[in-house]
C-alpha positions in Angstrom: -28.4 47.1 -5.7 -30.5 44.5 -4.0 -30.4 45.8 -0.7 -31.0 49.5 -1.7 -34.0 47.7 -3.4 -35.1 46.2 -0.1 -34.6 48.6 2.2 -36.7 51.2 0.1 -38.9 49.0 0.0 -39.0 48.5 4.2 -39.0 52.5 3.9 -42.5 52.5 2.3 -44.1 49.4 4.0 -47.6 51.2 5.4 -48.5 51.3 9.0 -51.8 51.9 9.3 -51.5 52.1 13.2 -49.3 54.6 12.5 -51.6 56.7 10.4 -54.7 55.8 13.3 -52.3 57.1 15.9 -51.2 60.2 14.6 -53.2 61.3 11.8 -52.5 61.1 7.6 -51.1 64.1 7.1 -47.9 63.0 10.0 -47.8 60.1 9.4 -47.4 60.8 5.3 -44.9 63.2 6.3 -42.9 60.7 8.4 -43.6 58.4 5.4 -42.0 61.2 3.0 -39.3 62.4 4.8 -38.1 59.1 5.3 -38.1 58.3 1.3 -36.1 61.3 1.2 -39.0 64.1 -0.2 -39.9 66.8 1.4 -43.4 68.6 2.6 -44.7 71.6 2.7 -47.7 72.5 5.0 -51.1 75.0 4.5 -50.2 78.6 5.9 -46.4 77.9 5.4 -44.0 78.7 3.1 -40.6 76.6 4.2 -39.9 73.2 2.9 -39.7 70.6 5.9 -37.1 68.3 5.1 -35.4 67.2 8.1 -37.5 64.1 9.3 -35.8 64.8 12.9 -37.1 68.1 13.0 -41.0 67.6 12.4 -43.2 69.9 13.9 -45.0 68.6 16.9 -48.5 70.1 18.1 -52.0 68.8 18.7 -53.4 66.6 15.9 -54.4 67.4 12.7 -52.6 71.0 13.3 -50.3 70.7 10.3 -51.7 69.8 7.2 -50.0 68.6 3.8 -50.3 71.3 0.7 -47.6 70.1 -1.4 -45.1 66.9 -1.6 -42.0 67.8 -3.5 -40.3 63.8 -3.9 -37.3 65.0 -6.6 -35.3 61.8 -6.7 -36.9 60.5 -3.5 -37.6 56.5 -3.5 -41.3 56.6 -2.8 -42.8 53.7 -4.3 -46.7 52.4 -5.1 -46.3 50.4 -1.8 -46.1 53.5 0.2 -49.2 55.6 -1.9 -52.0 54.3 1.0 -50.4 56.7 3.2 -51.9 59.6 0.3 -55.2 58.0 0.9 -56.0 60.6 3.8 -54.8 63.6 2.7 -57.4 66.3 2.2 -55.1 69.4 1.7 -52.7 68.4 -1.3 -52.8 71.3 -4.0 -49.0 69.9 -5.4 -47.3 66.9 -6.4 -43.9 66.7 -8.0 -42.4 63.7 -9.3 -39.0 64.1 -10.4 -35.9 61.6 -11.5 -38.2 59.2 -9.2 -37.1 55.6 -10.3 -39.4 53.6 -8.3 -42.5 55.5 -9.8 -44.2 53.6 -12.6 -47.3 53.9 -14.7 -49.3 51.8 -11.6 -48.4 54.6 -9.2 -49.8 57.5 -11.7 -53.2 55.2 -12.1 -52.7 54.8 -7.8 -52.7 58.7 -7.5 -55.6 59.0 -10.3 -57.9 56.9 -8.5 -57.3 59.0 -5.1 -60.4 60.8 -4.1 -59.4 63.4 -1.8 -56.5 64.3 -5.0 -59.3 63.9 -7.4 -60.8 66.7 -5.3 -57.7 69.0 -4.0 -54.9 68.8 -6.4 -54.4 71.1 -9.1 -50.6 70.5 -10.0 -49.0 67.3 -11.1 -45.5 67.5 -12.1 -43.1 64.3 -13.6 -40.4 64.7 -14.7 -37.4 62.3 -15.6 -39.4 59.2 -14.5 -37.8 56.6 -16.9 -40.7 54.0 -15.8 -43.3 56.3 -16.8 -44.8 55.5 -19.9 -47.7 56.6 -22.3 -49.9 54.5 -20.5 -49.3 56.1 -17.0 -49.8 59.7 -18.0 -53.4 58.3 -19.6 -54.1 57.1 -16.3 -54.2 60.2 -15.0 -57.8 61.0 -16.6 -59.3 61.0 -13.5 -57.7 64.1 -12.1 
């Protein structure tokens, strides 16, 4: 159980190189797929799941609409990768065990969410308490 717990966490260290390199909205996606959500992107209506099979094109071409992470192992070390996303309308949080009441106040305080995102759903997140869904005020 240990080592799952590490390597998750290795899975959502941040490289902000990364995100310089190649924009937010890949490099979230790489961050994503790699947790083992999936994305959807503006103007599309397929899931992309298959971290192999990322769509390549210039820059800032394909941008994030909605993060489905149903029992993906994102965890608050990971969320500065959310920090650049403009497009988010969707967010669903399900059977997520690494998400906690400091990852709902992470997303609340988020102001391109604060601005885009219009649906929130968590569901099944046993370390999601009273006080984590009051954090979420500021959406």
């Amino acid at each position: 159980r240990c080592f799952w717990g590490w390597l998750n966490a290795v899975f959502n260290k941040v490289d902000y190189e990364r995100i310089q390199a190649v924009g937010p909205d890949r490099a979230a996606s790489e961050w994503l797929l790699r947790c083992g959500a999936l994305v959807r992107y503006q103007g599309y209506q397929k899931w992309q799941q298959d971290y192999n099979g990322l769509p390549t094109g210039p820059l800032g071409k394909y941008k994030i609409e909605a993060i489905n992470a149903t029992e993906s192992c994102i965890m608050y070390r990971g969320f500065d990768y959310l920090d650049g996303l403009e497009h988010v309308t969707e967010i669903k949080l399900q059977k997520c065990i690494y998400i906690q009441d400091e990852c709902l106040q992470r997303l609340s305080e988020t102001k391109n969410l604060q601005k885009s995102l219009l649906q929130l759903k968590i569901i099944s997140c046993g370390n999601v308490t009273d006080k984590g869904i009051i954090a979420l005020h500021k959406l």
